[in-house]
N, C-alpha and C positions, 0 to 999 in steps of 0.2 A: 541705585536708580539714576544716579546724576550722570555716569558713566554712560548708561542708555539713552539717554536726554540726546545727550552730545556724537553720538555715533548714529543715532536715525537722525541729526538736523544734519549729520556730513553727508548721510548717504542720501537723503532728501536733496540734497547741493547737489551731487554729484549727476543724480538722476534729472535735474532741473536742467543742468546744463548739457548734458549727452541729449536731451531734446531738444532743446536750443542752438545746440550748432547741426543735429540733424535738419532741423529746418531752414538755415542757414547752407548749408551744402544743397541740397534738393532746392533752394530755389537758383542757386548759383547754377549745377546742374540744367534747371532750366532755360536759365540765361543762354546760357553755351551752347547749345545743343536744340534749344527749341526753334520751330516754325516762327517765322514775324507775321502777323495778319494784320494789317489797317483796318479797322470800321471805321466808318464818318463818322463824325459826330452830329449830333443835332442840336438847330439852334436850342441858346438856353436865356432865361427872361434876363435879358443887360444888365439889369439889376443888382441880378447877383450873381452875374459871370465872374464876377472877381470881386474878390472880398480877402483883403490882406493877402497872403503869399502862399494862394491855391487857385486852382481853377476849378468849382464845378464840372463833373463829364456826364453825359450822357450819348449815349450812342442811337444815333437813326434806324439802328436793326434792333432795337428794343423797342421800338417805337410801334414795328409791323408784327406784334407776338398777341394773339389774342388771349387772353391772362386768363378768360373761365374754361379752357380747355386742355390746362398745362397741370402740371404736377409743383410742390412747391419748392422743389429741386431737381436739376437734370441736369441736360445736356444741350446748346444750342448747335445744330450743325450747319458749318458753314464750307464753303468754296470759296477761293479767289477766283477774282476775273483773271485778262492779262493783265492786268497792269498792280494785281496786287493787293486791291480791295478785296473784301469780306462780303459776300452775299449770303443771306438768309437762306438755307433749304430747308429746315425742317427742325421741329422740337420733337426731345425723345425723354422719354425718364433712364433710358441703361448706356453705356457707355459701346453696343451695338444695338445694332448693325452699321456700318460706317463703310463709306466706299472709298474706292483712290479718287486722291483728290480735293477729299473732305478733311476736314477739319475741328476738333470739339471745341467747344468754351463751357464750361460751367456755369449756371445761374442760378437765380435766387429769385422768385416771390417775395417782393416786398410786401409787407401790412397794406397798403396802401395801393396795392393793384400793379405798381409797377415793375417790371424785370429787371433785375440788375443783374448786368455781363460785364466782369471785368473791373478794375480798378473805376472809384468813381469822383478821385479826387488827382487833382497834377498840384504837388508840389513845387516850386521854384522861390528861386532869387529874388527878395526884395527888390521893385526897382526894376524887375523884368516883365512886367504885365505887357508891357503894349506889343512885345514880341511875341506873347501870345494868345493872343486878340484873334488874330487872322486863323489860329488852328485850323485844318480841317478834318482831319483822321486822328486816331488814336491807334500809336503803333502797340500793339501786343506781343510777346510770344507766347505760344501755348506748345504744350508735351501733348502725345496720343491719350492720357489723359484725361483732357481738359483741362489742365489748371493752367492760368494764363500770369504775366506779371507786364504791367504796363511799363515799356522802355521809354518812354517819348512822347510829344506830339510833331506833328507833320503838318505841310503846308498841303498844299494844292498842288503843286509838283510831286507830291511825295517826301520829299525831302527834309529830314529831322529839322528842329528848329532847335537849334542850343544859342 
């Protein structure tokens, strides 16, 4: 029985880790290869825009989702304008119908009524807060998809902020 013990806790290892660096390749994958979209963000109470070494996010295209006529899972689609920004077209529960041009993100039904699109915390640098104070977008990339992985935030120019 001991012998058993020890060959399902290797092959348990083994399988733990062959989904761990699948997930690790597929997000890298998307890095690589994914669409950038900027959404803006919307203001958040000063409060508690920064609180040790993260930035609360919320984005202003969540803002315009009216939450009693959506599904508690989908699909947000969006368009850029020119200049790169993320415009709201429509919510969907299936991953079509989708036109050129468009774009998905995935969302979430929070408890609480509200949509969450996309990463909703920015990590950074002790000691870097007042660099990003001024944020105004939240750069993304996303795959056809939807799954998105937040690379950044951006100024008013567009322009990453490192």
């Amino acid at each position: 029985m001991k012998k058993y013990k020890w060959i399902l806790i290797l092959v348990n290892l083994v399988v733990v880790l062959i989904l761990f660096n699948s997930s690790i390749f597929k997000k890298e994958k998307l890095l690589a290869d994914g669409q950038l979209v900027l959404l803006e963000l919307a203001p958040v109470d000063p409060r508690s825009l920064m609180q040790g070494d993260y930035m609360r996010l919320r984005y202003a295209i969540s803002n315009t989702v009216e939450t009693d006529s959506i599904a508690k899972r989908g699909y947000c689609v969006v368009k850029l304008n020119e200049e790169g920004i993320a415009k709201k077209v429509r919510m969907q529960n299936q991953k079509n119908p989708i036109k050129d041009g468009e774009f998905l993100i995935r969302y979430n039904l929070m408890k609480w009524g509200r949509v969450s699109i996309g990463a909703e915390s920015y990590f950074f640098q002790e000691g870097d807060a007042e660099k990003y104070e001024k944020a105004k977008y939240g750069g993304l990339k996303v795959n056809q998809q939807g799954n998105s992985v937040l690379i950044g935030l951006y100024d008013e120019n567009r322009q990453k902020i490192e």
